[in-house]
C-alpha positions in Angstrom: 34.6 -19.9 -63.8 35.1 -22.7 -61.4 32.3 -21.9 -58.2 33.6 -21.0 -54.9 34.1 -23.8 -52.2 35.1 -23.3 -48.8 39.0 -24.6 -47.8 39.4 -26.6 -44.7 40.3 -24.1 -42.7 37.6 -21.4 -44.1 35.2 -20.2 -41.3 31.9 -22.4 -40.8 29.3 -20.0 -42.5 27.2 -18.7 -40.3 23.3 -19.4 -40.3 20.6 -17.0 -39.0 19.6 -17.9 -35.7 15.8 -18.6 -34.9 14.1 -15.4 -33.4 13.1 -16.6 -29.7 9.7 -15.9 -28.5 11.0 -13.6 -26.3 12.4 -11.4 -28.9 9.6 -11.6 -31.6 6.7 -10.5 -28.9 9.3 -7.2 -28.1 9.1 -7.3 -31.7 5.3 -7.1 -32.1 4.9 -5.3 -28.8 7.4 -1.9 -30.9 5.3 -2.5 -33.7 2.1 -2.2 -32.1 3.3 1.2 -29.9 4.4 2.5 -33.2 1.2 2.1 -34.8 -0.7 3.0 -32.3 1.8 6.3 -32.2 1.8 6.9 -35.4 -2.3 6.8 -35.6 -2.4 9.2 -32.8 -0.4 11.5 -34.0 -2.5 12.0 -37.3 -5.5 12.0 -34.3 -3.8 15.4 -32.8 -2.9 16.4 -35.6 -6.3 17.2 -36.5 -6.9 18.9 -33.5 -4.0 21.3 -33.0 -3.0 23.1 -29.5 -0.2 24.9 -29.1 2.6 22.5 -27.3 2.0 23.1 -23.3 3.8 21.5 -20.0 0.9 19.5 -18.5 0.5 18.8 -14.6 -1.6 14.8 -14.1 -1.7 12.9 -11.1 -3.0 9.7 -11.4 -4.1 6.5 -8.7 -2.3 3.5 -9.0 -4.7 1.3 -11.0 -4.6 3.4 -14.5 -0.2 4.1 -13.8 1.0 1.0 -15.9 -1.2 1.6 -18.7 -0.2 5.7 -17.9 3.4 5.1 -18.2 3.1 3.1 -21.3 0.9 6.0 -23.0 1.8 9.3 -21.5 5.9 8.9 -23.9 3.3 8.1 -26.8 0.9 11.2 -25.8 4.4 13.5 -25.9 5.6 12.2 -29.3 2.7 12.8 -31.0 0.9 15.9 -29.7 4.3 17.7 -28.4 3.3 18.5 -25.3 5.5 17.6 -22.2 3.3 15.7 -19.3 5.1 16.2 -15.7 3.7 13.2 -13.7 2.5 12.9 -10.3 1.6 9.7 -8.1 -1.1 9.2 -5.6 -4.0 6.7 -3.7 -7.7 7.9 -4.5 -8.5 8.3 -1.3 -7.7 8.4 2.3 -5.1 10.7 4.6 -1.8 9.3 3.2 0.6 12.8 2.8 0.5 11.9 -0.9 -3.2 10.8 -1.8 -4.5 13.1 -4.2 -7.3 14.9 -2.2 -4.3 15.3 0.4 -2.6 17.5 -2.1 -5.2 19.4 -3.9 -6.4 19.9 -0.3 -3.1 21.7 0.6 -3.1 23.7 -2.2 -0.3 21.4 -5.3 -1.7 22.5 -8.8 -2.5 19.8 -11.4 -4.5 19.8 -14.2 -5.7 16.8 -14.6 -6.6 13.7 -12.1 -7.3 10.3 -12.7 -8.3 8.3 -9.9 -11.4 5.7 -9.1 -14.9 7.2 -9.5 -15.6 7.8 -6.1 -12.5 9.8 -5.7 -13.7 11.9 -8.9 -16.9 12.3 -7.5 -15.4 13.3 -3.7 -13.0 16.3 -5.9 -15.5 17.5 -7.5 -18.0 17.8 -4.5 -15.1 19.2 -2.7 -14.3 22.1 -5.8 -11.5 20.9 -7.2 -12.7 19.4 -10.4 -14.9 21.1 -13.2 -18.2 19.9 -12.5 -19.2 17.4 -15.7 -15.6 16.9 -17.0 -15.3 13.2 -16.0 -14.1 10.9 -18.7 -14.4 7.3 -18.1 -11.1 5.5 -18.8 -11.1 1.8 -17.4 -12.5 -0.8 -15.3 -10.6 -2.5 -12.4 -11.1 -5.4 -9.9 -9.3 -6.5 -6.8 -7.3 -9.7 -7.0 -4.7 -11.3 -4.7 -1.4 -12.2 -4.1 1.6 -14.3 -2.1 5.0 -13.9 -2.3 6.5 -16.4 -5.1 7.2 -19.5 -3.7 5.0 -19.4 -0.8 1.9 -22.0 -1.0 -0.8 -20.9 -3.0 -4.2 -20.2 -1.1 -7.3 -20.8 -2.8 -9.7 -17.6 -2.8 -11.7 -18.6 -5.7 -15.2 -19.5 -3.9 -16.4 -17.3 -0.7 -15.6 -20.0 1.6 -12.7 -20.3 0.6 -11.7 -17.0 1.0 -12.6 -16.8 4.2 -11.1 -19.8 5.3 -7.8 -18.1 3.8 -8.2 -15.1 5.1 -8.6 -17.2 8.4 -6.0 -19.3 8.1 -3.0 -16.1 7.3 -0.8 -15.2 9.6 -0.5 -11.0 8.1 -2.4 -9.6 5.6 -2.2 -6.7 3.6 -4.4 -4.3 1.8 -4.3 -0.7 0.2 -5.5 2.5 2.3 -7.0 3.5 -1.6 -10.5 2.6 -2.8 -9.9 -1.2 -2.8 -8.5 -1.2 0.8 -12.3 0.6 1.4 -14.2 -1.9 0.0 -12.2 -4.3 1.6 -12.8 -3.2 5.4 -16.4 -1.7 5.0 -17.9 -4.1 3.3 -15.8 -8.0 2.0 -14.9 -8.4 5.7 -17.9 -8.1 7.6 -19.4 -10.1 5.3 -17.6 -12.9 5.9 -17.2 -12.4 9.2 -13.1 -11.6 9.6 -13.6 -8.3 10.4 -12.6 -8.9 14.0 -10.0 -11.0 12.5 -8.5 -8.7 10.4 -7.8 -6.0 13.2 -5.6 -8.8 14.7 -3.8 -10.3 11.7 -4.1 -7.7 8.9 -3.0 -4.0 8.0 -3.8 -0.8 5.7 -0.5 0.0 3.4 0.4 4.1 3.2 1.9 5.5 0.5 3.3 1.8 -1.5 2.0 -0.6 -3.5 0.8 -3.5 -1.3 2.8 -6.0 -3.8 6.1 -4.5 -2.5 5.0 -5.4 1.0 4.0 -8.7 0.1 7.3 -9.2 -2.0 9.3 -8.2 1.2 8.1 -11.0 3.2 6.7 -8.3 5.4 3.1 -10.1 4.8 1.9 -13.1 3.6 -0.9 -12.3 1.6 -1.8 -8.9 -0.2 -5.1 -7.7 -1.6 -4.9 -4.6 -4.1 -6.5 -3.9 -7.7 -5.2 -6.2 -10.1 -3.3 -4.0 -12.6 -0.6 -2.9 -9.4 -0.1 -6.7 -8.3 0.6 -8.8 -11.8 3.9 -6.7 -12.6 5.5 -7.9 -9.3 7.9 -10.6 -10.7 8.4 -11.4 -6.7 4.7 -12.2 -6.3 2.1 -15.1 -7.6 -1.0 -13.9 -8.8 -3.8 -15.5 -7.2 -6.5 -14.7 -9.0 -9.6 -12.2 -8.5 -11.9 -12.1 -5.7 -15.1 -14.0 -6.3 -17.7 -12.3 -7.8 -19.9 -11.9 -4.9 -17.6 -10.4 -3.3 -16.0 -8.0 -5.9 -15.7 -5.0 -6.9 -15.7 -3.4 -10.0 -14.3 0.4 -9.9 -13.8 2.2 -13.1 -11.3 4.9 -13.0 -12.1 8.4 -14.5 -10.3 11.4 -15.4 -11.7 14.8 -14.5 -10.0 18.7 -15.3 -9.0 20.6 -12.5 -10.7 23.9 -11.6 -8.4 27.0 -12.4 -6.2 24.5 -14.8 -4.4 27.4 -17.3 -4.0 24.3 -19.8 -7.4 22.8 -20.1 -7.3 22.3 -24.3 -4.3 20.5 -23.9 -5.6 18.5 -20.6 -9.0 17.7 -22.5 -6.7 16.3 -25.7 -5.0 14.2 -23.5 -7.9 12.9 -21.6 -9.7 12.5 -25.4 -6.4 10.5 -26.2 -6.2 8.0 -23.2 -10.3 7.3 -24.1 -9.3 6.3 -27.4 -9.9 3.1 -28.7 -6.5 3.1 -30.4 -5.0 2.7 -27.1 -7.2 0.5 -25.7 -5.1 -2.7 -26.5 -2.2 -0.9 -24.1 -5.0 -0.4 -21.3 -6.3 -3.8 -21.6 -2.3 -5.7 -21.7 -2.0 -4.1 -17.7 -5.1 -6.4 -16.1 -7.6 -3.2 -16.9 -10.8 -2.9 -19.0 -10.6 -0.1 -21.4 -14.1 1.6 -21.1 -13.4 5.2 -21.9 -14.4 5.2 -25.3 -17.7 3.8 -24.9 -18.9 6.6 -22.4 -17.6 10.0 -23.8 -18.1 12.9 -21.6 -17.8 16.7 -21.6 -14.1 16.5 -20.8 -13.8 14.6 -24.2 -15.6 17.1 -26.4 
């Protein structure tokens, strides 16, 4: 049997081509959220609750890791989790203790420990239910293409700070710590009324990536998935601030089992590689709390 040769006119065979980089960390990236799925699910498995329609609202540091865990959450436990955005703090119509305040339902929050602590003075969250879920710090950014300021010493901040022409920053938590206490520090407060403003209701990346100002402080996890923007870096450590952001039940919730395994599932150290891929430090399973048991 004489072996098969391809004629001249026979089609070029053709050869696998080289998996790009791109391609093989998609790859990696399914494989991980399917293990990660697949452990949770044997997770609530062991701790059964009838399927229930959950109401969260969450700040905006923890809502890239959320979006990336709450379709995992509903695969595994069967539940269905309607979503709600808002700041920690402040008077914005759509800050979260704007809407409890007006009477919106949700049973669960997740927002920066001072918010938590603010709720649950004010009634709306069981008192002791706070889960710690992950650590934040502020960083800044420019809009890509635009000269790169250097904000890696004190001085040097300052002197940027100085030196823009419109600056941003978030009417949430790190907007506070910004104006109450980074500011008059470095003595730009003054400044600052002048060149700078407090950003309602939107991500201070989007203003930034608009042109509509120059340079944009906000926590780090809602600036680096701005394709428009260039990362700067974080604020020095002197002048930091390191908020970890908690989840607490709220009073009257009818669907607290279900709101405690989801809270339980978002500490987990299974997801922590998710938490820690969106610029936040996955601390929730190191401090368990009564919302966890």
């Amino acid at each position: 049997m004489t072996p098969h040769t391809a004629s001249p006119t026979s089609p070029a065979p053709v050869l696998a081509r080289p998996r790009a980089p791109r391609t093989r960390a998609r790859t990696r990236t399914r494989t991980r959220l399917l293990a990660i799925g697949l452990a949770c699910a044997g997770w609530l498995a062991s701790t059964p609750v009838l399927a229930a329609e959950l109401k969260v609202i969450t700040s905006g540091a923890f809502t890239e890791a959320y979006k990336q865990l709450i379709p995992l959450f509903e695969a595994a436990s069967g539940h269905t989790v309607v979503s709600a955005f808002g700041a920690s703090s402040g008077n914005a119509p759509d800050a979260i203790p704007v809407r409890l305040a007006r009477g919106e339902t949700f049973d669960l929050v997740i927002l920066s420990e001072t918010g938590l602590a603010a709720l649950e003075q004010a009634g709306h969250v069981q008192p002791g239910s706070r889960q710690d879920l992950a650590r934040s710090a502020i960083g800044a950014a420019v809009r890509k293409g635009s000269p790169r300021p250097d904000i890696s010493t004190v001085a040097a901040l300052r002197q940027t700070l100085l030196d823009a022409k419109s600056v941003a920053w978030s009417a949430s938590a790190s907007g506070t710590w910004l104006t109450s206490t980074v500011f008059p520090k470095l003595g730009v407060a003054e400044q600052m009324q002048r060149t700078g403003r407090k950003i309602l209701s939107e991500r201070v990346g989007a203003v930034v990536a608009r042109g509509d100002a120059e340079l944009g402080f906000q926590q780090i996890s809602e600036l680096i998935y701005f394709k428009e923007l260039d990362f700067l870096g974080p604020l020095p450590e002197e002048v930091q601030q390191s908020l970890v952001f908690s989840a607490g039940l709220v009073r009257g919730s009818t669907e607290s089992d279900a709101a405690r395994q989801l809270v339980r599932f978002l500490a987990s150290p299974a997801v922590a590689p998710i938490v820690r891929g969106t610029g936040l430090d996955p601390v929730g399973a190191a401090r368990p709390a009564s919302a966890a048991r």
